[in-house]
Predicted model as a PDB file, atoms N, CA, C, CB and O in Angstrom, pLDDT in the B-factor column:
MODEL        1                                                                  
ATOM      1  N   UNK A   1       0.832  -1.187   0.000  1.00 50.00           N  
ATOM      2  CA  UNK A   1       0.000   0.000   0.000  1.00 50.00           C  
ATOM      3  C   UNK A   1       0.869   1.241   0.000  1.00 50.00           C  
ATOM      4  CB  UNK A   1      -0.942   0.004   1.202  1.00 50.00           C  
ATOM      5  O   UNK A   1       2.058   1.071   0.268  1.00 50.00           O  
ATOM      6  N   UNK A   2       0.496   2.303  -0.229  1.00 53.00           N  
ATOM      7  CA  UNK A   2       1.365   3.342  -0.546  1.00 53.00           C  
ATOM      8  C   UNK A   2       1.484   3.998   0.919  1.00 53.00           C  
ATOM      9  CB  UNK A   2       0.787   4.342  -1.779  1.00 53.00           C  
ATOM     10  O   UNK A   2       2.646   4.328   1.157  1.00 53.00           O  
ATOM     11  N   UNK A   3       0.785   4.210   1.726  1.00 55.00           N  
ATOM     12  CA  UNK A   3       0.878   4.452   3.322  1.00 55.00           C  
ATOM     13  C   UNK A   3       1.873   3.774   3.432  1.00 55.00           C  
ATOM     14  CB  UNK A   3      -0.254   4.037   4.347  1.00 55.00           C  
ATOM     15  O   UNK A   3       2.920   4.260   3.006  1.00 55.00           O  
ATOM     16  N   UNK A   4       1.889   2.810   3.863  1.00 79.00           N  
ATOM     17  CA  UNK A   4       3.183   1.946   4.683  1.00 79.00           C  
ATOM     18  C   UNK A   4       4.686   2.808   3.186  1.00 79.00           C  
ATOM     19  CB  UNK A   4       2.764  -0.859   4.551  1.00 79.00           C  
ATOM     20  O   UNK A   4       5.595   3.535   3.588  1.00 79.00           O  
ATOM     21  N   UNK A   5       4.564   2.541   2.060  1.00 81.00           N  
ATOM     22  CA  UNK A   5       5.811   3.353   1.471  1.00 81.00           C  
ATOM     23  C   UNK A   5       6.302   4.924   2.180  1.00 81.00           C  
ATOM     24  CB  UNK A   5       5.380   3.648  -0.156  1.00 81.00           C  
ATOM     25  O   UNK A   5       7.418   5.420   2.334  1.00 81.00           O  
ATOM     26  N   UNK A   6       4.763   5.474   2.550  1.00 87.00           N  
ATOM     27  CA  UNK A   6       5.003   6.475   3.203  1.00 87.00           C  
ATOM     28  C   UNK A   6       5.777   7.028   4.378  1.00 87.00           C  
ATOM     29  CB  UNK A   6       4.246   6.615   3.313  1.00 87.00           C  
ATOM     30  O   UNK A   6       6.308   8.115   4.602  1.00 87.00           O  
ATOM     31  N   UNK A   7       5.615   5.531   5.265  1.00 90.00           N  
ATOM     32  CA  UNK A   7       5.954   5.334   6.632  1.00 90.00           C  
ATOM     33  C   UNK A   7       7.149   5.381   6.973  1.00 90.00           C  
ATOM     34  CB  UNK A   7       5.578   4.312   7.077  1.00 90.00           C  
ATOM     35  O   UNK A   7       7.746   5.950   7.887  1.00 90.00           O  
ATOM     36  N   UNK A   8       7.596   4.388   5.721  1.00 91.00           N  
ATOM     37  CA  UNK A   8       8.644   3.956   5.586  1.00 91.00           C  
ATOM     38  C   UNK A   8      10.124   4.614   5.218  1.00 91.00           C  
ATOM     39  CB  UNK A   8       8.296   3.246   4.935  1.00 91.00           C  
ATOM     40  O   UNK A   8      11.243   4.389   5.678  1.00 91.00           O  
ATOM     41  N   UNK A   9       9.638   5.547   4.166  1.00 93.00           N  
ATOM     42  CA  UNK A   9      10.456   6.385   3.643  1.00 93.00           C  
ATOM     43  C   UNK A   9      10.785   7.244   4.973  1.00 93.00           C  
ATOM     44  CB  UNK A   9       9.832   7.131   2.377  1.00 93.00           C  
ATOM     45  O   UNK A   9      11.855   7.337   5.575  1.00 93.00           O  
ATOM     46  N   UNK A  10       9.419   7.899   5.270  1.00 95.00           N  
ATOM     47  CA  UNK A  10       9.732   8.732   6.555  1.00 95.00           C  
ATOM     48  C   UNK A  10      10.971   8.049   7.794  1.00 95.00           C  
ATOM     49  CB  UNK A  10       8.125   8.872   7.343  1.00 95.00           C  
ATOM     50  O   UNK A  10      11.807   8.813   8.276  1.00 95.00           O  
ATOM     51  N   UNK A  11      10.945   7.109   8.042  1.00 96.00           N  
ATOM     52  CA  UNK A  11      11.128   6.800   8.843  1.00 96.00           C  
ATOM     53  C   UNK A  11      12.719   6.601   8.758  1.00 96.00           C  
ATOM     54  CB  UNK A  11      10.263   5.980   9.079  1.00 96.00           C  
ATOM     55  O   UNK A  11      13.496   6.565   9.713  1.00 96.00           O  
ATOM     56  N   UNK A  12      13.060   6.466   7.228  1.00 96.00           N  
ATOM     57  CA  UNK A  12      14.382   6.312   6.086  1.00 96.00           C  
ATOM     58  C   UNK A  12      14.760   7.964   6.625  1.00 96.00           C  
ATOM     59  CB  UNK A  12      13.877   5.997   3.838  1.00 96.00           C  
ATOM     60  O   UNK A  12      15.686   8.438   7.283  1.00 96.00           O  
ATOM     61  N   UNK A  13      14.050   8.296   6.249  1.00 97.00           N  
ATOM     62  CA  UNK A  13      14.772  10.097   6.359  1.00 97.00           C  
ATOM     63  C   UNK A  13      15.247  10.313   7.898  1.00 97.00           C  
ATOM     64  CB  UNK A  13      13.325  11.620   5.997  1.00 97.00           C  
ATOM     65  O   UNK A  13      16.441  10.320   8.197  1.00 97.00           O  
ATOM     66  N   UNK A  14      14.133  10.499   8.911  1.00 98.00           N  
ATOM     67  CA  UNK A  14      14.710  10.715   9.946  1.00 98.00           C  
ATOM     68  C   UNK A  14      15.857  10.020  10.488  1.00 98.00           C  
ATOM     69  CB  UNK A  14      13.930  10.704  10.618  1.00 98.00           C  
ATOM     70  O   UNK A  14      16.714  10.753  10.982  1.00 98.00           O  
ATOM     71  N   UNK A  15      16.014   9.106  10.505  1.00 97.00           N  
ATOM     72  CA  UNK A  15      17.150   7.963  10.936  1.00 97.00           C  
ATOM     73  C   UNK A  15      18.290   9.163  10.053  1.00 97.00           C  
ATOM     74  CB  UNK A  15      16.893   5.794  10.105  1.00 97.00           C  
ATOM     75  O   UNK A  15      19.063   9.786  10.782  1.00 97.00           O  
ATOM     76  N   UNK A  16      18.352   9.463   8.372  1.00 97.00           N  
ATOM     77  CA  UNK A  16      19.345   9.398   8.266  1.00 97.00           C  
ATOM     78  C   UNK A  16      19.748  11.098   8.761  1.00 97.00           C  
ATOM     79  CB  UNK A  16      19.606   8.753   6.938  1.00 97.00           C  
ATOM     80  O   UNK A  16      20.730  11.322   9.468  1.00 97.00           O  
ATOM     81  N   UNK A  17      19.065  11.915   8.393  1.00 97.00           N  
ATOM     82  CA  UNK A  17      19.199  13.254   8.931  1.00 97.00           C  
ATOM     83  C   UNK A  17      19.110  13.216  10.412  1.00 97.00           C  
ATOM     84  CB  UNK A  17      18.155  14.180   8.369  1.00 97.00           C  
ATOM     85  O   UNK A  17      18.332  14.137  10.661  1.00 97.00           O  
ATOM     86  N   UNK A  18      19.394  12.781  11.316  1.00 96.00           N  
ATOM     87  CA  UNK A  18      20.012  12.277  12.537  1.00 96.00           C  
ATOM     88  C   UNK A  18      21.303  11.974  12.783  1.00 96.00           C  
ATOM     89  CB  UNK A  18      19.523  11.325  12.826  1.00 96.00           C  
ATOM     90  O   UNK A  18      21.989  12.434  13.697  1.00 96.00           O  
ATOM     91  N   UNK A  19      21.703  11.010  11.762  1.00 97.00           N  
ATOM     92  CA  UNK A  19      23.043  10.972  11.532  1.00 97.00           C  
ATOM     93  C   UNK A  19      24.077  11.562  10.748  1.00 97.00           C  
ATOM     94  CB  UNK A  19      23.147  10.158  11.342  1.00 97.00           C  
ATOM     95  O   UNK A  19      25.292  11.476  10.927  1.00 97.00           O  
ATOM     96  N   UNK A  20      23.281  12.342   9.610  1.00 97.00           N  
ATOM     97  CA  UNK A  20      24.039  13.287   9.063  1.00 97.00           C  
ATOM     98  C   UNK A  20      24.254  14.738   9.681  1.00 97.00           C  
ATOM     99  CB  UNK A  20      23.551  13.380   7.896  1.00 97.00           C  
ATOM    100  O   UNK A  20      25.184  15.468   9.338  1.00 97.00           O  
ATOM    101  N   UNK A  21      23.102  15.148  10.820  1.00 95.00           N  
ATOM    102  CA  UNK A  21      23.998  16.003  11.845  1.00 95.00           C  
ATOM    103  C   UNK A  21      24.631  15.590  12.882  1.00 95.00           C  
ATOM    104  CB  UNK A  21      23.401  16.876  12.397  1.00 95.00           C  
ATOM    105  O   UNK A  21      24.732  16.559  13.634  1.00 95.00           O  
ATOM    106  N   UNK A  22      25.042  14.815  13.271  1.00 96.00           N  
ATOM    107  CA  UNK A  22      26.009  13.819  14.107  1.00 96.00           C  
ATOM    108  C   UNK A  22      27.226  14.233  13.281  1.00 96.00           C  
ATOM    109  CB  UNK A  22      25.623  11.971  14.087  1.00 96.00           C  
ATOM    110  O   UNK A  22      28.041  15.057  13.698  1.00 96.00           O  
ATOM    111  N   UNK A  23      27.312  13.668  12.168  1.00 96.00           N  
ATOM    112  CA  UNK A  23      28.282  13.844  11.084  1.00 96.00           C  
ATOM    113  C   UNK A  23      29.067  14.869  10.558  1.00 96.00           C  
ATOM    114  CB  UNK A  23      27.815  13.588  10.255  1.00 96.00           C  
ATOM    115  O   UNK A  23      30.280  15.025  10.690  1.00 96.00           O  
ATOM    116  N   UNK A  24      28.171  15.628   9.880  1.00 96.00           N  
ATOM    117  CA  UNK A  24      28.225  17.226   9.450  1.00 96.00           C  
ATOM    118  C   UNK A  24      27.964  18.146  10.124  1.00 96.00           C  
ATOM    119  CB  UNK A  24      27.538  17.592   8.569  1.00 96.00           C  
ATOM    120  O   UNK A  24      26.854  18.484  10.537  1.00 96.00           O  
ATOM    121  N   UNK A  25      29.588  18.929  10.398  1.00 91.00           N  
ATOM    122  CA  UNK A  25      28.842  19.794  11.740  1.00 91.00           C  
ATOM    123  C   UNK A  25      28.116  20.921  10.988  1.00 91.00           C  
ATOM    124  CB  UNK A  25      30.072  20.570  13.034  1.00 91.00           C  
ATOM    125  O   UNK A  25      27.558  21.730  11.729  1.00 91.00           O  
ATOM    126  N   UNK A  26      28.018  21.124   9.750  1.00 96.00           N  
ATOM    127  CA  UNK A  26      27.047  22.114   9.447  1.00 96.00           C  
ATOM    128  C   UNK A  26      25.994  21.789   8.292  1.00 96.00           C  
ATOM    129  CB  UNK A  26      27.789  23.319   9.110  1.00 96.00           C  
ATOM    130  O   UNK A  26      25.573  22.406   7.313  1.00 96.00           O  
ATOM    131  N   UNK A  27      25.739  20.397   8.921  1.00 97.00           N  
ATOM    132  CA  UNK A  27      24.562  19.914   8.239  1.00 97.00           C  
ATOM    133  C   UNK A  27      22.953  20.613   7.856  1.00 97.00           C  
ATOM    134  CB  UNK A  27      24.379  18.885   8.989  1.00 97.00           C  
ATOM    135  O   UNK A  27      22.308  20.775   8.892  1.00 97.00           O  
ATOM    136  N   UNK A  28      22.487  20.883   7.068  1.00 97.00           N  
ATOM    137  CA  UNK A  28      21.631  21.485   6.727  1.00 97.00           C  
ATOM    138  C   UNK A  28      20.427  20.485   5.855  1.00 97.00           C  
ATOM    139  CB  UNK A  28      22.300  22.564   6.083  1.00 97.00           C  
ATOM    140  O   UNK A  28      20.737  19.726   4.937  1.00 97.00           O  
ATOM    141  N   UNK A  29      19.640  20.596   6.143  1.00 98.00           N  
ATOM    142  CA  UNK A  29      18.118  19.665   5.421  1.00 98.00           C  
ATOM    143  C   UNK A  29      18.369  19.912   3.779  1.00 98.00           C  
ATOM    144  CB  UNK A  29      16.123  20.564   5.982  1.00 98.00           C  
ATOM    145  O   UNK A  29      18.849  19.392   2.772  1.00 98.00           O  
ATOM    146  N   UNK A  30      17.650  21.150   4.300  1.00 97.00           N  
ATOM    147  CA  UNK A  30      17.412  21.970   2.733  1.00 97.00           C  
ATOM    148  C   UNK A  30      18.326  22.007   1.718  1.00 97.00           C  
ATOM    149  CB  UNK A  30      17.234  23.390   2.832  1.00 97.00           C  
ATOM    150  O   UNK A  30      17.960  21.624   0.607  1.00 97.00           O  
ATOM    151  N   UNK A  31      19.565  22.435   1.901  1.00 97.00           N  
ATOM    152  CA  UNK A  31      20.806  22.101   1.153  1.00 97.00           C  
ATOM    153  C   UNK A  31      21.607  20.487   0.842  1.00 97.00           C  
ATOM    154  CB  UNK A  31      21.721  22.909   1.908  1.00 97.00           C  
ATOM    155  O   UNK A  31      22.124  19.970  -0.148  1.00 97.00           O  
ATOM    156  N   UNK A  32      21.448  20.199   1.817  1.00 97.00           N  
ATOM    157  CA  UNK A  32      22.333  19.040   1.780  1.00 97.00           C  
ATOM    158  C   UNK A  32      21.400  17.532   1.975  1.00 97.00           C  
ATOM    159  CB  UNK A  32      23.505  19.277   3.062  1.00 97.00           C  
ATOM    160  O   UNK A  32      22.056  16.558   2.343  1.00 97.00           O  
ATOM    161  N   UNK A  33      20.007  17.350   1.753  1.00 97.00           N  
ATOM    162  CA  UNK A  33      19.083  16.194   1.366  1.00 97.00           C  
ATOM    163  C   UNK A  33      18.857  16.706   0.294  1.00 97.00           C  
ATOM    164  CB  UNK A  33      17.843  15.787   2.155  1.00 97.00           C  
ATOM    165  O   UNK A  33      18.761  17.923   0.134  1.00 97.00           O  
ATOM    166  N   UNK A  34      18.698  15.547  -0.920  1.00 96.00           N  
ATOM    167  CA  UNK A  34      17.912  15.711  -2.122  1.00 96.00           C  
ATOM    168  C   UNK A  34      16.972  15.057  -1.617  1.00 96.00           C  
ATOM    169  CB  UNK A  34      18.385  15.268  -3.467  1.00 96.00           C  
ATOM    170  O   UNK A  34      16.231  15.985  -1.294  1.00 96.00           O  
ATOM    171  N   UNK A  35      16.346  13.948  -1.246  1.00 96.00           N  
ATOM    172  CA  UNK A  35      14.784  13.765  -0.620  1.00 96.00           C  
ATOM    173  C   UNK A  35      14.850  11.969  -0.871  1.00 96.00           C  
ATOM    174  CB  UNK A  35      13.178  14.835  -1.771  1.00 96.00           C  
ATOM    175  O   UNK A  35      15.944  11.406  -0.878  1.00 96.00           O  
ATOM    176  N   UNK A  36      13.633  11.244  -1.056  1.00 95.00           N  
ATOM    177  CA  UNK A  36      13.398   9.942  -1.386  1.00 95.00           C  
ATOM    178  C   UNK A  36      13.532   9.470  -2.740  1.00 95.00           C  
ATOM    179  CB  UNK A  36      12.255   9.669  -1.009  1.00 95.00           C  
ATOM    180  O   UNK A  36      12.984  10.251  -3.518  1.00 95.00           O  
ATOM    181  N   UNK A  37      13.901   8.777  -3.134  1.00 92.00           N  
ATOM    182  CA  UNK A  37      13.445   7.986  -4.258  1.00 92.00           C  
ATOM    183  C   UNK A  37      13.190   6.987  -4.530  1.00 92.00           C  
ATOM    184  CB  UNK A  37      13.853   7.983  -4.896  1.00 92.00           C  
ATOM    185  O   UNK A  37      14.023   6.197  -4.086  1.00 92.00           O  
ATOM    186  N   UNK A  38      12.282   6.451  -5.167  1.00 86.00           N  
ATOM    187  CA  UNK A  38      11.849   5.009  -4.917  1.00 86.00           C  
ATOM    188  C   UNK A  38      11.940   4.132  -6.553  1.00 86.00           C  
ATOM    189  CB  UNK A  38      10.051   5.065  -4.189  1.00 86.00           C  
ATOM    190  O   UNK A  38      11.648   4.779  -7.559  1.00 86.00           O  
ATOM    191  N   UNK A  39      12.249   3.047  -6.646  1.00 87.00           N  
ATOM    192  CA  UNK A  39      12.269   2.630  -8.167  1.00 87.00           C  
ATOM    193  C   UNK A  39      11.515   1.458  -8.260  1.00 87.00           C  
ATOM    194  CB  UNK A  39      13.705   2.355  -8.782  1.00 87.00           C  
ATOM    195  O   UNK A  39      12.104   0.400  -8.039  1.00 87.00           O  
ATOM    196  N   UNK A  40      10.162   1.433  -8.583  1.00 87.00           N  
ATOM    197  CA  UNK A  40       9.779   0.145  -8.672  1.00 87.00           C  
ATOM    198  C   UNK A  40      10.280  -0.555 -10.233  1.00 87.00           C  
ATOM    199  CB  UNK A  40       8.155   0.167  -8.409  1.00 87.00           C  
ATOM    200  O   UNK A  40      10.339   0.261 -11.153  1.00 87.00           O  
ATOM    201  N   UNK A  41      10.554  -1.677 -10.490  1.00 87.00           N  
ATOM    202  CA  UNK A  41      11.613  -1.746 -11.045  1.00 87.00           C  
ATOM    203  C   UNK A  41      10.184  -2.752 -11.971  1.00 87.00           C  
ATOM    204  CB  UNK A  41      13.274  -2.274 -10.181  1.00 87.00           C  
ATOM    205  O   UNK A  41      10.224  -2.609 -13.193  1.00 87.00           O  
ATOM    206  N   UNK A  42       9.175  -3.566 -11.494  1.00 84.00           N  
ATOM    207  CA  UNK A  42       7.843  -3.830 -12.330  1.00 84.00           C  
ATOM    208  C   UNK A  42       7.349  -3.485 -13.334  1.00 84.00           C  
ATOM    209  CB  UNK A  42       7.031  -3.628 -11.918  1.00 84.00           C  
ATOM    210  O   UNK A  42       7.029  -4.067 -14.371  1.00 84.00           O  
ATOM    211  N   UNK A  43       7.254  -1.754 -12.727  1.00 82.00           N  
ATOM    212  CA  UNK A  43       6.792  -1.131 -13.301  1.00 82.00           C  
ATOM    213  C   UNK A  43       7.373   0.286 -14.463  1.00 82.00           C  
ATOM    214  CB  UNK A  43       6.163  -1.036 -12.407  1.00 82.00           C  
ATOM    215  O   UNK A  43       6.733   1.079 -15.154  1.00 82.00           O  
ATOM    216  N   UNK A  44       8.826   0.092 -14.241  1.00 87.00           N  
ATOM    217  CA  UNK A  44       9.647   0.779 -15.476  1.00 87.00           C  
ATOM    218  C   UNK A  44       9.691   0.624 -16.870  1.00 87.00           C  
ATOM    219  CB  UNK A  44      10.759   0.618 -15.332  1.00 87.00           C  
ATOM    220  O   UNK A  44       9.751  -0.485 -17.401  1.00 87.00           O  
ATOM    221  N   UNK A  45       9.659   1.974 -17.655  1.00 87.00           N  
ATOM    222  CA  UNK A  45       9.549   1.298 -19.427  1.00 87.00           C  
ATOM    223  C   UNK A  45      10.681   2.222 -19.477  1.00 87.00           C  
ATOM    224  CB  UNK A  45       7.902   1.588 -20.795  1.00 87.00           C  
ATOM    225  O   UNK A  45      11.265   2.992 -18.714  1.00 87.00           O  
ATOM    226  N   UNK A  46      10.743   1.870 -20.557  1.00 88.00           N  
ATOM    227  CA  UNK A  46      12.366   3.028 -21.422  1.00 88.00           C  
ATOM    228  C   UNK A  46      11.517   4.089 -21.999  1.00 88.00           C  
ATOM    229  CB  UNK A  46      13.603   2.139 -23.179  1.00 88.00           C  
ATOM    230  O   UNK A  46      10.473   4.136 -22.651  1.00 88.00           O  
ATOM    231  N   UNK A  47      12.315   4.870 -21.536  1.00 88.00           N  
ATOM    232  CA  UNK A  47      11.730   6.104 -22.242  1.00 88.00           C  
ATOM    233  C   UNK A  47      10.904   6.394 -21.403  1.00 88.00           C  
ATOM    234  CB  UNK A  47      11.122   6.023 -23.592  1.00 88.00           C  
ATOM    235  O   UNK A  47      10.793   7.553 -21.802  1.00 88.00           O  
ATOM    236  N   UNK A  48      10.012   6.336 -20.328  1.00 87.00           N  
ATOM    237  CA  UNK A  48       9.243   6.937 -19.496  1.00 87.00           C  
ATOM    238  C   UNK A  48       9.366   7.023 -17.962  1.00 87.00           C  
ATOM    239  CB  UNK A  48       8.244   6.483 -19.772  1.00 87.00           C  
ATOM    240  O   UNK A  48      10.023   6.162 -17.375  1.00 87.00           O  
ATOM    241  N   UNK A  49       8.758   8.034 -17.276  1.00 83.00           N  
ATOM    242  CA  UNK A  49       8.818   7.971 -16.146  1.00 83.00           C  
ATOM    243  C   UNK A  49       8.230   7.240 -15.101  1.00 83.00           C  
ATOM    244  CB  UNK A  49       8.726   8.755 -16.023  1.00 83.00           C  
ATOM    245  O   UNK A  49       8.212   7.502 -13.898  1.00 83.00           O  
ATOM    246  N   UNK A  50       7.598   5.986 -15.908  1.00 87.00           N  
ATOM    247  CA  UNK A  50       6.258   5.071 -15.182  1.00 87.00           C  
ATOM    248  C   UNK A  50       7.931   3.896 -13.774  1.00 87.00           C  
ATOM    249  CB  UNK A  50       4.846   3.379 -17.341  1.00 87.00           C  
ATOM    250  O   UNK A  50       9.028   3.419 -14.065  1.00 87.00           O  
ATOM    251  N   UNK A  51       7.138   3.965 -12.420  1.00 86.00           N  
ATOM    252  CA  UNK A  51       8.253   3.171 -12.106  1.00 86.00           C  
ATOM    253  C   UNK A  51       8.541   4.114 -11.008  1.00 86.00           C  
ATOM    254  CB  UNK A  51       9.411   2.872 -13.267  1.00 86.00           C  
ATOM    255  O   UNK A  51       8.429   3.752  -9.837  1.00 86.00           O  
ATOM    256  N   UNK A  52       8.919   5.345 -11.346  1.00 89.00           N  
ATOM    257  CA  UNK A  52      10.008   6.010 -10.953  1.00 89.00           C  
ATOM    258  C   UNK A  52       9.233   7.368  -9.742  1.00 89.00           C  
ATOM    259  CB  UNK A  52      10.887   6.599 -12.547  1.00 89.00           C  
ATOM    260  O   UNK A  52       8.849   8.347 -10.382  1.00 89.00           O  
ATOM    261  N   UNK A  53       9.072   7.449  -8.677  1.00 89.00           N  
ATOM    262  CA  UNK A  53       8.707   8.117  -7.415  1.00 89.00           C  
ATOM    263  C   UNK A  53       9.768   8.772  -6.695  1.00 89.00           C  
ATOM    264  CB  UNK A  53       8.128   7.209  -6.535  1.00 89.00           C  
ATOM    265  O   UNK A  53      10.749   8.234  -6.183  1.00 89.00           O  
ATOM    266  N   UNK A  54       9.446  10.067  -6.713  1.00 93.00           N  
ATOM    267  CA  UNK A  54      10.454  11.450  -5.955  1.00 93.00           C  
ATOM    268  C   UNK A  54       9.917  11.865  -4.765  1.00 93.00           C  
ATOM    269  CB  UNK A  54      10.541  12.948  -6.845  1.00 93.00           C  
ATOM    270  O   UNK A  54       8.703  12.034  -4.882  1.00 93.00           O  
ATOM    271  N   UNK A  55      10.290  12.072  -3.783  1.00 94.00           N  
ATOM    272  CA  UNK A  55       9.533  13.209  -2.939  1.00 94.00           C  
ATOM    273  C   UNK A  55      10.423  13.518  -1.667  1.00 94.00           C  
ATOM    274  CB  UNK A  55       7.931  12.691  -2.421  1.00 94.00           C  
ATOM    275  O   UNK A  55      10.943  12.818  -0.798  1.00 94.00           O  
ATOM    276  N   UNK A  56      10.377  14.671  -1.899  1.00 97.00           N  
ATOM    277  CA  UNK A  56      11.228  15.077  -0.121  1.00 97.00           C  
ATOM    278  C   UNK A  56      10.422  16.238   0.358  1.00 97.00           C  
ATOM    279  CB  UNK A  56      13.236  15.752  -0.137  1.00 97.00           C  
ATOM    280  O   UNK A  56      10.030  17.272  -0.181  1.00 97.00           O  
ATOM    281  N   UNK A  57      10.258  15.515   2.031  1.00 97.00           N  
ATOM    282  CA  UNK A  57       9.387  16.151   2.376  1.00 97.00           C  
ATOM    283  C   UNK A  57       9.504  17.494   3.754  1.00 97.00           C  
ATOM    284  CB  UNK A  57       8.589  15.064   2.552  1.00 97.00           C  
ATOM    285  O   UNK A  57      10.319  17.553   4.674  1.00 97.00           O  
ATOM    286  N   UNK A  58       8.796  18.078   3.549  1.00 97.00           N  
ATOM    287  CA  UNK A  58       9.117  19.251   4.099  1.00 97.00           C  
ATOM    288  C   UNK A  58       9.777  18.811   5.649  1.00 97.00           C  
ATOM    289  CB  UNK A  58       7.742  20.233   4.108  1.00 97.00           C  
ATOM    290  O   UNK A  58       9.377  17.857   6.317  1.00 97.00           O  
ATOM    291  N   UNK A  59      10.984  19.837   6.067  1.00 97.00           N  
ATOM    292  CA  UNK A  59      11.535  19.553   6.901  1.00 97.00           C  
ATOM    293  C   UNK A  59      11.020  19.665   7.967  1.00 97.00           C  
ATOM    294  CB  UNK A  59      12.356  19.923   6.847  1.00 97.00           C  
ATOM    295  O   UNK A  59      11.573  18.952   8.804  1.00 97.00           O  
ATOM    296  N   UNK A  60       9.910  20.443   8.477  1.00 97.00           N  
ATOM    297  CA  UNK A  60       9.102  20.722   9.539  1.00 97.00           C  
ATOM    298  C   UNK A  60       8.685  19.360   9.589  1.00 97.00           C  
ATOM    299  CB  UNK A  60       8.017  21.852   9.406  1.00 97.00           C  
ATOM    300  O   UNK A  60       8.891  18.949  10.731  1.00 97.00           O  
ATOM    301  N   UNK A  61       8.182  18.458   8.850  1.00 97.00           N  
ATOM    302  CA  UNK A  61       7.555  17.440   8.679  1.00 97.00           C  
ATOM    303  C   UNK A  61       8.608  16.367   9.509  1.00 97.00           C  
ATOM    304  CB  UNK A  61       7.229  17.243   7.117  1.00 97.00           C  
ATOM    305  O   UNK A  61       8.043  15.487  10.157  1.00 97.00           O  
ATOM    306  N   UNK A  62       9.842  16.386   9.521  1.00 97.00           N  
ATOM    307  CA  UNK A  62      10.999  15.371   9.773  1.00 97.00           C  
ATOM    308  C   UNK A  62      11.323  15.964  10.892  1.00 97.00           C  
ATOM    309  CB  UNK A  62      12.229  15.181   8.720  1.00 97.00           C  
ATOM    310  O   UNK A  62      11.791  15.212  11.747  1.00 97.00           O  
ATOM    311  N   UNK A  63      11.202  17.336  11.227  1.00 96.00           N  
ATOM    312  CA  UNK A  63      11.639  17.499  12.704  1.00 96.00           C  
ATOM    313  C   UNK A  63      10.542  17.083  13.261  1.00 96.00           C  
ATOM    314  CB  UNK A  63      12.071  18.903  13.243  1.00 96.00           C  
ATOM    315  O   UNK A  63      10.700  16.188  14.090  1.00 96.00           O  
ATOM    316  N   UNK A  64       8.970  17.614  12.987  1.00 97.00           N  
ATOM    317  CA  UNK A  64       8.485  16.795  13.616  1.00 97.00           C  
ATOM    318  C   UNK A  64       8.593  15.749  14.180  1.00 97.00           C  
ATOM    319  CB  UNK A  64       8.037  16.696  13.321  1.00 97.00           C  
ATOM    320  O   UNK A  64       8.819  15.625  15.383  1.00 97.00           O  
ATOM    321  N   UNK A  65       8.401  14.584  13.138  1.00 96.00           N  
ATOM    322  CA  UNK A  65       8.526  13.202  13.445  1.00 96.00           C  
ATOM    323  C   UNK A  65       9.285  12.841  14.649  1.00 96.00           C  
ATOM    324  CB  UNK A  65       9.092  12.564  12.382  1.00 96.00           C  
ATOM    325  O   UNK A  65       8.913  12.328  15.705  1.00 96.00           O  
ATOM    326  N   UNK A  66      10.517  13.257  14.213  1.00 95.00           N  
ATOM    327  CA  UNK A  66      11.838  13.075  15.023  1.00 95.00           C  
ATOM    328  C   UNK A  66      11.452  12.999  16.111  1.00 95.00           C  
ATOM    329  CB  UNK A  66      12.877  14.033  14.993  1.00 95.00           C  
ATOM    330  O   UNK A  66      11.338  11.901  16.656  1.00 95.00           O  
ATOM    331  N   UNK A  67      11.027  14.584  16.960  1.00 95.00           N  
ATOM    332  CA  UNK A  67      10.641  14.836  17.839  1.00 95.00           C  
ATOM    333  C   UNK A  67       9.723  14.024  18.703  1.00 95.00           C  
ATOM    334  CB  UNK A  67      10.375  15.694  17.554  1.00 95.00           C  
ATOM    335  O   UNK A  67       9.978  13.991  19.907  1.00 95.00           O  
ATOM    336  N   UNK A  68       8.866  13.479  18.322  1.00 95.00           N  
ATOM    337  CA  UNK A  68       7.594  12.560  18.368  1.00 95.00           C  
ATOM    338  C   UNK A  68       8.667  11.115  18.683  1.00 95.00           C  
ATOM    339  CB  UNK A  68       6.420  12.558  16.578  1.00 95.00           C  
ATOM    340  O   UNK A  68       8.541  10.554  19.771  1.00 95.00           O  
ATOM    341  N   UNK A  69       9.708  10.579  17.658  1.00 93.00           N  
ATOM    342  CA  UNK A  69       9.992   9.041  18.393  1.00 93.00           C  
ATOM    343  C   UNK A  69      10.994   9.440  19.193  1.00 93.00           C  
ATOM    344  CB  UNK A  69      10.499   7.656  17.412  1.00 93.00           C  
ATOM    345  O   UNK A  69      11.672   8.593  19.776  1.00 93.00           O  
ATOM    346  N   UNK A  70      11.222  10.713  19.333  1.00 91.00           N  
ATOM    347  CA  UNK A  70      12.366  10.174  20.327  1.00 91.00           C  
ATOM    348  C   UNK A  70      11.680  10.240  21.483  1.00 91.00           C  
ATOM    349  CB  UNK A  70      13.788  11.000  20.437  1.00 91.00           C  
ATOM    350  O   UNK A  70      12.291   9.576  22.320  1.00 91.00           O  
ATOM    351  N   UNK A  71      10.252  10.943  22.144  1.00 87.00           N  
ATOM    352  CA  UNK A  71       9.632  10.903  23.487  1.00 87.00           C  
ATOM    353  C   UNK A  71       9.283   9.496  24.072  1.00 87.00           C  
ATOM    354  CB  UNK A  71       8.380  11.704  23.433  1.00 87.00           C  
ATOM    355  O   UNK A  71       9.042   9.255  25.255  1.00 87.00           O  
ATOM    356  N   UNK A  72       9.307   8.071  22.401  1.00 65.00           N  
ATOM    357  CA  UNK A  72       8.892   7.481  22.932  1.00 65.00           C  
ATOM    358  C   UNK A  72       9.957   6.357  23.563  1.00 65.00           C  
ATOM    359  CB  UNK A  72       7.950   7.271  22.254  1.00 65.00           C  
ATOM    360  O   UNK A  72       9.548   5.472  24.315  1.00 65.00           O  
TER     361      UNK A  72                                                      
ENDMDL                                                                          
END                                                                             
């Protein structure tokens, strides 16, 4: 289902923008994430974009989150 891709990805981002300011001491979202990408590989043709899913999501959105698992 595309929820759980949702979840998932999210869950891909925070982990890693966690560790990339650990990392980078002047780590930045906006600059320095290009975002998700996903390749279903089923569903790819040549020549088209069928397959192929982008999205990075707003950083308020990932601090959120963040914020939220780490209370738990």
């Amino acid at each position: 289902e595309a929820a759980s891709y949702d979840l998932q990805y999210h869950l891909y981002i925070v982990a890693l923008v966690k560790f990339l300011r650990k990392s980078l001491p002047d780590f930045n979202y906006e600059r320095d994430f290009g975002g998700a990408a996903y390749l279903f590989v089923r569903g790819m043709r040549s020549g088209s974009d069928n397959g192929v899913w982008f999205h990075k999501p707003d950083v308020e959105i990932i601090n959120k989150l963040e914020k939220t698992l780490d209370r738990s």
